[in-house]
TIMI-366513 format. One line per field, with one value per residue (C-alpha): x, y, z; chain; residue number from 1. Coordinates in nm, 4 decimals. Layout:
BEGIN
px <- X; ... $
py <- Y; ... $
pz <- Z; ... $
chain <- A; ... $
n <- NUM; ... $
//
This chain:
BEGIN
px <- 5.1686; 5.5148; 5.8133; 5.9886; 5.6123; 5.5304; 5.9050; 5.8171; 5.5008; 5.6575; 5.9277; 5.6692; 5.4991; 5.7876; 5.8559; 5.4962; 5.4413; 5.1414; 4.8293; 4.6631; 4.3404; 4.1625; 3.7789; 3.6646; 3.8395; 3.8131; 3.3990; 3.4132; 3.6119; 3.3446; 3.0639; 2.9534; 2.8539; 3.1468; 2.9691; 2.8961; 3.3064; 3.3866; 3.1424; 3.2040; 3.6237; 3.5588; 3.4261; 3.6202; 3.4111; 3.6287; 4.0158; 4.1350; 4.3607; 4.4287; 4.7314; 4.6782; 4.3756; 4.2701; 4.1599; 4.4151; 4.2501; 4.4962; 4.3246; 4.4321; 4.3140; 3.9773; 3.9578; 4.0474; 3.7708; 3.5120; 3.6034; 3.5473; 3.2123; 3.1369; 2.9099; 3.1048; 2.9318; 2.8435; 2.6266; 2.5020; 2.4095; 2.1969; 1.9998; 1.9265; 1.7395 $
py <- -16.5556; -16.5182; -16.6794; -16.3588; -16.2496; -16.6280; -16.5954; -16.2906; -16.3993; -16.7418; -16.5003; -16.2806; -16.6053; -16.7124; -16.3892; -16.3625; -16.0256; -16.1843; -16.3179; -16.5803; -16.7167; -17.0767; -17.0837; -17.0748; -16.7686; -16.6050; -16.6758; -16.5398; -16.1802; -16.1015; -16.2568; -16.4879; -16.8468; -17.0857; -17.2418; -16.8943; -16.8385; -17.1315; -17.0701; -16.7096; -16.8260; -17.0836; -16.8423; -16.5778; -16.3017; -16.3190; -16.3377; -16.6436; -16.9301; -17.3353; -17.4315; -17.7764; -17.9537; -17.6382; -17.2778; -16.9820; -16.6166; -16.3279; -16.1273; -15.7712; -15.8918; -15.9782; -15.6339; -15.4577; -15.6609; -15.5288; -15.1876; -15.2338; -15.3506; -14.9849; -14.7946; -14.5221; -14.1614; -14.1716; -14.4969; -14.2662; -13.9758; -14.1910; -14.3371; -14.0613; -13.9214 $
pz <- -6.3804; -6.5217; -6.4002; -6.1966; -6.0477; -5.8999; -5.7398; -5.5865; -5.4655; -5.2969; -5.1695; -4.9912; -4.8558; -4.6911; -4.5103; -4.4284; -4.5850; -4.7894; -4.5092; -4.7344; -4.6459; -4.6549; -4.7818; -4.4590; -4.3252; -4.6706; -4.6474; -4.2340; -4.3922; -4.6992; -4.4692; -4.7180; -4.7137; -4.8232; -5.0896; -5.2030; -5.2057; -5.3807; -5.6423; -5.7226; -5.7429; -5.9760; -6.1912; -6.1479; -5.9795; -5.6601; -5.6540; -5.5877; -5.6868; -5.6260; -5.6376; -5.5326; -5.3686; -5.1491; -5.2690; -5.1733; -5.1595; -5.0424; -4.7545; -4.9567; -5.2989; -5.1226; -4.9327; -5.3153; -5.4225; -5.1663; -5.2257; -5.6263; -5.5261; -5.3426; -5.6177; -5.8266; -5.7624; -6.1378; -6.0280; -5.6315; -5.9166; -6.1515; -5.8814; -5.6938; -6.0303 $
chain <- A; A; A; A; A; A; A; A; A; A; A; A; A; A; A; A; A; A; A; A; A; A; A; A; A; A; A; A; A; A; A; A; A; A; A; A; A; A; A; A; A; A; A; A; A; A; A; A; A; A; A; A; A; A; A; A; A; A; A; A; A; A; A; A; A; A; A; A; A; A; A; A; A; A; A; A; A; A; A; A; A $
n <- 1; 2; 3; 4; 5; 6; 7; 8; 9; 10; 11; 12; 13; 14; 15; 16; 17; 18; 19; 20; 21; 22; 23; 24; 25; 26; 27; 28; 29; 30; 31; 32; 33; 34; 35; 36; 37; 38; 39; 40; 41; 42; 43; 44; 45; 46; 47; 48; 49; 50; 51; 52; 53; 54; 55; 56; 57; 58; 59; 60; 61; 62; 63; 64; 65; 66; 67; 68; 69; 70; 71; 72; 73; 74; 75; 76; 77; 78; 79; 80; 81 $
//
Protein backbone atom coordinates (compact mmCIF):
# COMPACT_ATOMS: atom_id res chain seq x y z
CA UNK A 1 0.00 0.00 0.00
CA UNK A 2 1.75 3.25 -0.69
CA UNK A 3 2.73 5.71 1.75
CA UNK A 4 -0.28 8.55 1.15
CA UNK A 5 -3.10 5.47 0.81
CA UNK A 6 -1.99 3.68 4.38
CA UNK A 7 -2.30 7.49 5.83
CA UNK A 8 -5.59 7.74 4.58
CA UNK A 9 -6.66 4.53 5.69
CA UNK A 10 -5.26 5.14 9.52
CA UNK A 11 -6.95 8.56 9.11
CA UNK A 12 -10.36 6.96 8.36
CA UNK A 13 -9.75 4.49 11.33
CA UNK A 14 -9.45 7.06 13.68
CA UNK A 15 -12.61 8.87 12.73
CA UNK A 16 -14.38 5.63 12.54
CA UNK A 17 -15.54 5.98 8.98
CA UNK A 18 -13.90 2.45 8.24
CA UNK A 19 -15.94 -0.63 10.62
CA UNK A 20 -13.12 -3.23 10.68
CA UNK A 21 -13.79 -6.62 11.75
CA UNK A 22 -11.94 -9.41 13.96
CA UNK A 23 -12.06 -13.19 12.54
CA UNK A 24 -14.76 -13.92 14.51
CA UNK A 25 -17.18 -11.20 13.53
CA UNK A 26 -15.80 -11.29 9.96
CA UNK A 27 -16.67 -15.41 9.97
CA UNK A 28 -20.48 -14.45 11.86
CA UNK A 29 -21.06 -11.63 8.54
CA UNK A 30 -20.10 -14.23 5.45
CA UNK A 31 -21.55 -17.13 7.69
CA UNK A 32 -18.60 -19.13 7.45
CA UNK A 33 -16.64 -21.16 9.88
CA UNK A 34 -13.51 -19.22 11.28
CA UNK A 35 -11.10 -21.65 10.28
CA UNK A 36 -12.69 -21.39 6.92
CA UNK A 37 -11.88 -17.34 7.15
CA UNK A 38 -8.53 -17.64 8.16
CA UNK A 39 -7.72 -20.03 5.54
CA UNK A 40 -9.26 -18.43 2.53
CA UNK A 41 -7.20 -14.83 3.87
CA UNK A 42 -4.07 -16.46 4.00
CA UNK A 43 -4.42 -17.19 0.60
CA UNK A 44 -5.86 -14.50 -0.67
CA UNK A 45 -9.41 -15.48 -1.81
CA UNK A 46 -11.00 -13.15 0.85
CA UNK A 47 -9.84 -9.54 1.63
CA UNK A 48 -8.04 -9.27 4.44
CA UNK A 49 -4.88 -8.11 6.15
CA UNK A 50 -2.56 -8.64 9.56
CA UNK A 51 -1.02 -6.07 10.63
CA UNK A 52 0.26 -7.53 13.72
CA UNK A 53 -0.64 -10.77 15.63
CA UNK A 54 -4.52 -10.59 14.73
CA UNK A 55 -6.25 -10.65 11.17
CA UNK A 56 -8.10 -7.24 10.13
CA UNK A 57 -10.98 -7.68 7.37
CA UNK A 58 -12.97 -4.35 6.51
CA UNK A 59 -16.79 -5.08 6.79
CA UNK A 60 -17.29 -3.17 3.04
CA UNK A 61 -14.39 -5.00 1.37
CA UNK A 62 -16.06 -8.28 2.66
CA UNK A 63 -19.66 -7.22 1.49
CA UNK A 64 -17.77 -6.22 -2.25
CA UNK A 65 -16.49 -9.56 -1.97
CA UNK A 66 -19.90 -11.36 -1.56
CA UNK A 67 -21.38 -9.51 -4.25
CA UNK A 68 -18.35 -10.58 -6.76
CA UNK A 69 -19.27 -14.01 -5.77
CA UNK A 70 -23.12 -13.43 -7.22
CA UNK A 71 -22.98 -15.27 -10.82
CA UNK A 72 -22.66 -12.80 -13.88
CA UNK A 73 -25.90 -13.28 -16.27
CA UNK A 74 -23.37 -14.52 -18.92
CA UNK A 75 -22.71 -17.45 -16.19
CA UNK A 76 -27.38 -17.54 -15.30
CA UNK A 77 -27.42 -17.81 -19.47
CA UNK A 78 -24.96 -20.71 -19.89
CA UNK A 79 -26.53 -22.76 -17.30
CA UNK A 80 -29.84 -22.43 -18.09
CA UNK A 81 -28.82 -24.10 -21.69
Amino acid sequence: MARTQRSLFYRLLRTNKVKTLTLNEAATLLKMHPQTVLQRARCGDIPAAKPGKCWLFIEEDLIDWIRSQYPTSRQKVSAAT
